[in-house]
C-alpha positions as CSV (number, residue, x, y, z in Angstrom):
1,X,-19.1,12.6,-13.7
2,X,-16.3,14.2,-11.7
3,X,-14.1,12.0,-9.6
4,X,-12.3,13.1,-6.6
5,X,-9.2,11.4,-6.2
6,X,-7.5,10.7,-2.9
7,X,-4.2,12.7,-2.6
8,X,-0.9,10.5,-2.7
9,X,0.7,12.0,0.8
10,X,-2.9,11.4,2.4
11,X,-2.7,7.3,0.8
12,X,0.9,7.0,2.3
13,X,0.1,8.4,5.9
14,X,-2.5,6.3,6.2
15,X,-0.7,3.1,5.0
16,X,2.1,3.5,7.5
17,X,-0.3,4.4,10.0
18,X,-2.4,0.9,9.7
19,X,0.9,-1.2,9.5
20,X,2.9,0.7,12.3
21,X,-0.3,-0.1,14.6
22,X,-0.1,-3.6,12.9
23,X,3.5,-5.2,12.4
24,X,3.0,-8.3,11.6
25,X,0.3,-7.0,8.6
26,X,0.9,-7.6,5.4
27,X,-1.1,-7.1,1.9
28,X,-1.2,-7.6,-1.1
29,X,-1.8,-4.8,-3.7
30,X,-5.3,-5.6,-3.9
31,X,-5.8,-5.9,-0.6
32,X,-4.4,-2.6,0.2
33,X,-6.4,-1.1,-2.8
34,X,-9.3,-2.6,-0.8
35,X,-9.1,-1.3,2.3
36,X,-8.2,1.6,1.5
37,X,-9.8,2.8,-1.8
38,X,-12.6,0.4,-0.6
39,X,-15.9,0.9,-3.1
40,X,-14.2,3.7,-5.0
41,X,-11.9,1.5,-6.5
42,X,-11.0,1.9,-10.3
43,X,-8.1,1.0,-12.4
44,X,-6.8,4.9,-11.7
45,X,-6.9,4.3,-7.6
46,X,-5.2,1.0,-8.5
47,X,-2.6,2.8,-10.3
48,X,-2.4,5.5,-7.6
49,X,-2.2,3.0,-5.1
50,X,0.5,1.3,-7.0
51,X,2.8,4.6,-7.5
52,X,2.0,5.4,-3.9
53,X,3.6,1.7,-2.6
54,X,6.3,2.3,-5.0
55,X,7.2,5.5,-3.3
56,X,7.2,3.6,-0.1
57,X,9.2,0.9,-0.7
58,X,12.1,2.9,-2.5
59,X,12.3,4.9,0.9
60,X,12.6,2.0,2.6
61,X,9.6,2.7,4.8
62,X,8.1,-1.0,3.3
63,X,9.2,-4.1,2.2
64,X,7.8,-6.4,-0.9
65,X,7.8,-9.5,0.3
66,X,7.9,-12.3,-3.1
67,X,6.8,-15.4,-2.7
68,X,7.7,-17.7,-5.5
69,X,4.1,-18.7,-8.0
70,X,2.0,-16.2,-5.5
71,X,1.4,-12.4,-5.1
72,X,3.4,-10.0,-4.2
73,X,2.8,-9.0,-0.3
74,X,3.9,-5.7,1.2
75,X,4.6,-5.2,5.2
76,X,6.1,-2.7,7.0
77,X,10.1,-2.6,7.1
78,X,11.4,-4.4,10.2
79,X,14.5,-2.3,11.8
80,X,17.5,-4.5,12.3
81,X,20.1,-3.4,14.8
């Protein structure tokens, strides 16, 4: 069976998309493999999901929010003055 696999610029747009409509959104990894992967999800679109929020947070587009004995959330990064 051949799998297509989303690409990882198309994952990211559409990420930043969602959360810039929705500020106060935030998911966790899941939940954003959910959504967006939705009923083609598989350990690889987990791991591509994972690389692609990753590359997001190290350019400071989002933020991983930690919240101590719970998931990890991620929410778009607020600009401070």
């Amino acid at each position: 069976m051949n799998t297509c696999f989303p690409d990882k610029t198309r994952i990211a747009r559409e990420i930043m998309s969602y959360l810039s409509a929705r500020p106060d959104a935030q998911y966790t990894l899941d939940g954003i493999v959910q959504w967006w992967m939705g009923e083609q999800k598989s350990n690889q679109h987990t791991t591509l999901a994972k690389e692609v929020i990753a590359d997001l947070v190290t350019q400071g587009l989002i933020e991983k929010i930690r919240i101590e004995g719970q998931t990890s959330y991620y929410r778009i990064r607020t600009k401070h003055g």
